[in-house]
C-alpha positions as CSV (number, residue, x, y, z in Angstrom):
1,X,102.3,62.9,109.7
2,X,103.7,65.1,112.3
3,X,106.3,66.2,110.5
4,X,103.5,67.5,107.6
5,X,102.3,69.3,110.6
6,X,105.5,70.8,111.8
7,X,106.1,71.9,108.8
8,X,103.1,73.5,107.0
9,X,102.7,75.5,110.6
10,X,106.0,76.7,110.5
11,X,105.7,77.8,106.8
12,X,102.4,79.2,108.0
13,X,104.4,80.9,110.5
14,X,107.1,82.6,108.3
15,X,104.6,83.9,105.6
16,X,102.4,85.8,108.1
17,X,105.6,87.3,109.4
18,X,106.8,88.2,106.0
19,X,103.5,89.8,105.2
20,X,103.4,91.7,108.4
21,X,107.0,93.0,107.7
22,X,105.8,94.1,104.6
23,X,102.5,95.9,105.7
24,X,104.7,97.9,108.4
25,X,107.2,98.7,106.2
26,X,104.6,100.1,103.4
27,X,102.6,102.1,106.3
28,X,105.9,103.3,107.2
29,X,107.5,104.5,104.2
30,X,104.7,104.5,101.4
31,X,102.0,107.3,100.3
32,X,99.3,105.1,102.4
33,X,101.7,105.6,105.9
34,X,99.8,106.3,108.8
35,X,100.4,110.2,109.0
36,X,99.0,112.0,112.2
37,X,98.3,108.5,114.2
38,X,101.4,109.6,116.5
39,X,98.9,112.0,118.0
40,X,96.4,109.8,118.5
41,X,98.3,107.0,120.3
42,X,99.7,109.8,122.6
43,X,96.6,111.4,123.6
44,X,95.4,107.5,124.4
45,X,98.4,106.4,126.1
46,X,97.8,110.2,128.2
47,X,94.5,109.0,129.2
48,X,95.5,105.4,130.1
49,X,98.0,106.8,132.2
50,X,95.9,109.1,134.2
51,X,93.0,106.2,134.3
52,X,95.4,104.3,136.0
53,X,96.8,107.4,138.4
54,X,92.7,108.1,139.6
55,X,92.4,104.5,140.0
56,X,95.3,104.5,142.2
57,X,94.7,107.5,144.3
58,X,90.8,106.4,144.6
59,X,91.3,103.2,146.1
60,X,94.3,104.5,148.5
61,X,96.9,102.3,147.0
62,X,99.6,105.3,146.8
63,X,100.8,104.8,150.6
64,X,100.8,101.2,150.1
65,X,102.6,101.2,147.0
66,X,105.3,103.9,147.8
67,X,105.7,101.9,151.1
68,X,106.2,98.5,149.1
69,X,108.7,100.1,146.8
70,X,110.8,101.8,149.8
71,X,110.7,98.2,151.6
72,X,112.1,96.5,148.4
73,X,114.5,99.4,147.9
74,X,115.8,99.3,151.4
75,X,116.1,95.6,151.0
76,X,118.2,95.6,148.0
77,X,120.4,98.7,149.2
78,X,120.7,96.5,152.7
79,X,120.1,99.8,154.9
């Protein structure tokens, strides 16, 4: 029975992977590909990244972290 299991999950498995290979590849190359959502992941990824900036800066972490990442630096350099 476990075997039955095994394998019907692992066939599962290997046709959601081939159908996800195929949706990619038609959204890459076909007449339905995703034109113009470059711009919009950018501008998201933009504000994610300056989210996280303000969040940094408004809690203070900045010192703590640039003095974390000298320590480990200075550790791994052994000066």
């Amino acid at each position: 029975m476990a075997r039955n299991w095994t394998l019907r999950a692992t066939v599962g498995a290997e046709r959601a992977l081939a159908t996800w290979a195929r949706t990619v590849s038609d959204r890459m190359r076909g007449r339905d590909r995703d034109a113009g959502a470059g711009f919009v992941e950018y501008a998201g990824l933009m504000i994610l990244i300056a989210g996280i900036f303000t969040l940094i800066d408004g809690l203070g972490l900045d010192g703590l972290i640039s003095g974390a990442i000298l320590e480990a630096v200075t550790s791994v350099t052994g000066g």
